[in-house]
C-alpha positions in Angstrom: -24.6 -11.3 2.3 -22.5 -13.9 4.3 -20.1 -12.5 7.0 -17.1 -14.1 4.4 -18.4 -12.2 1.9 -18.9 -9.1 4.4 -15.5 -9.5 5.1 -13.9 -9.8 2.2 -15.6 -6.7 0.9 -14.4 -5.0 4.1 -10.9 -6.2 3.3 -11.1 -5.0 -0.5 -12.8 -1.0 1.0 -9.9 -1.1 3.0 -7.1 -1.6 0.6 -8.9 0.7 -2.1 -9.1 3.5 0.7 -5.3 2.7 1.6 -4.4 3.7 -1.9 -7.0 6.7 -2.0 -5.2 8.3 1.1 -2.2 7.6 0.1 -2.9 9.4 -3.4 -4.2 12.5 -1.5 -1.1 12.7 0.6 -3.0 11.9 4.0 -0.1 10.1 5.5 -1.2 10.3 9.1 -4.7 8.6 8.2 -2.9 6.2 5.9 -0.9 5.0 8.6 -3.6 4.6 11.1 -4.7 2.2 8.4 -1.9 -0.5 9.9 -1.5 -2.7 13.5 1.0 -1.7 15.7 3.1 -4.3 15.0 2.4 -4.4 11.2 5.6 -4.6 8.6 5.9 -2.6 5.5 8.8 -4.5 2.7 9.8 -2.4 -0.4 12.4 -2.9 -2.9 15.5 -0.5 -1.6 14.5 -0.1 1.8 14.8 -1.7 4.9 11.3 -2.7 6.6 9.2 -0.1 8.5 7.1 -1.1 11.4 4.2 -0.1 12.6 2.2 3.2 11.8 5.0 5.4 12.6 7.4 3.5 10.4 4.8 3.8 7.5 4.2 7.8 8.6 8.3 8.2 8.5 8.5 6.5 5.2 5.5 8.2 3.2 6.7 11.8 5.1 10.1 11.7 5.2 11.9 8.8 3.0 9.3 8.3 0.0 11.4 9.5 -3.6 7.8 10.6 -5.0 6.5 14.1 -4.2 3.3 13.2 -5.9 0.5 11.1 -8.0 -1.6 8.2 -8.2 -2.4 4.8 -8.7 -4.0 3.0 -10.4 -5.8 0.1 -9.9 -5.8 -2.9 -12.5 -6.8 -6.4 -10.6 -7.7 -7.0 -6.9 -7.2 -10.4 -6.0 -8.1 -12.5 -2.2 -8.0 -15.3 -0.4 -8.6 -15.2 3.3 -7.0 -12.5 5.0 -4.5 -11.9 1.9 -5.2 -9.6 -0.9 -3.0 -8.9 -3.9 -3.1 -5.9 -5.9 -1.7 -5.5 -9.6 -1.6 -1.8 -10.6 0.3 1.2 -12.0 1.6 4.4 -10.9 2.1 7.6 -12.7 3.6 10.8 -10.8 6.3 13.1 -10.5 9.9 12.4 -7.9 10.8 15.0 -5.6 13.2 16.2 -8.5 10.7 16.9 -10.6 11.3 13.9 -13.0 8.0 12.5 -14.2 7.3 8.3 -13.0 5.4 6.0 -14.4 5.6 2.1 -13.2 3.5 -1.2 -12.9 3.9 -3.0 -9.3 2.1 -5.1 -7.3 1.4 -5.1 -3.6 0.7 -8.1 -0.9 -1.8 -7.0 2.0 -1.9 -9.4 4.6 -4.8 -8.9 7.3 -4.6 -8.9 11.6 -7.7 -10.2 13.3 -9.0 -6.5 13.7 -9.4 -5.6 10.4 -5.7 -3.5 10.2 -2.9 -4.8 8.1 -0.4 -6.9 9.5 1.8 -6.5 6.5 2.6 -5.0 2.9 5.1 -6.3 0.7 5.2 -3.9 -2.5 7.0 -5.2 -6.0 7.9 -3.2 -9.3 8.3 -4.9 -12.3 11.4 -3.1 -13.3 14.1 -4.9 -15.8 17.3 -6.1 -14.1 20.8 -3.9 -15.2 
């Protein structure tokens, strides 16, 4: 196995064990998952930086009390990967969710992410 290919499988295990910890509710462990400096985007909220930014969000800001994702298509080039999924779970109010999105993972030279973008595909009102 190449490094690049090393790599790039490193990069994949990485972004699959994001989402993992994330589903399990391990928020602190998720977050270590991220560089200092790293920026979170998402739809309806203004960007979070770094792991405590990303711990604040997923502990304190995040609408869904619980559930998982699933993954449909991992895609990479470089130190990007693209993820196409869905998520089924259940909002703090105890109505049921169920959405497709897509999330960008950009890499830092030290294997952490630099930066997430994440992306519903919701219809416009």
């Amino acid at each position: 196995m190449t490094q690049e290919t090393t790599e790039r499988v490193s990069r994949t295990r990485q972004v699959m064990r994001f989402y993992a910890l994330v589903d399990s509710g391990d928020a602190p462990a998720m977050a270590a998952l991220f560089a200092p400096d790293a920026v979170y985007r998402r739809p309806g909220y203004g960007p979070r930086t770094g792991p405590a930014g990303l711990l604040h969000f997923y502990t304190q800001e995040r609408t869904i009390r619980e559930g998982g994702h699933v993954i449909e298509r991992v895609v990479e080039s470089g130190d990007d990967v693209a993820v196409f999924g869905a998520f089924h779970g259940v909002l703090h109010d105890g109505n049921p969710v169920d959405l497709e999105f897509a999330d960008y993972f950009g890499f830092a030279h030290d294997g952490l992410f630099a930066r997430r973008d994440t992306y519903f595909f919701a219809p416009l009102a």
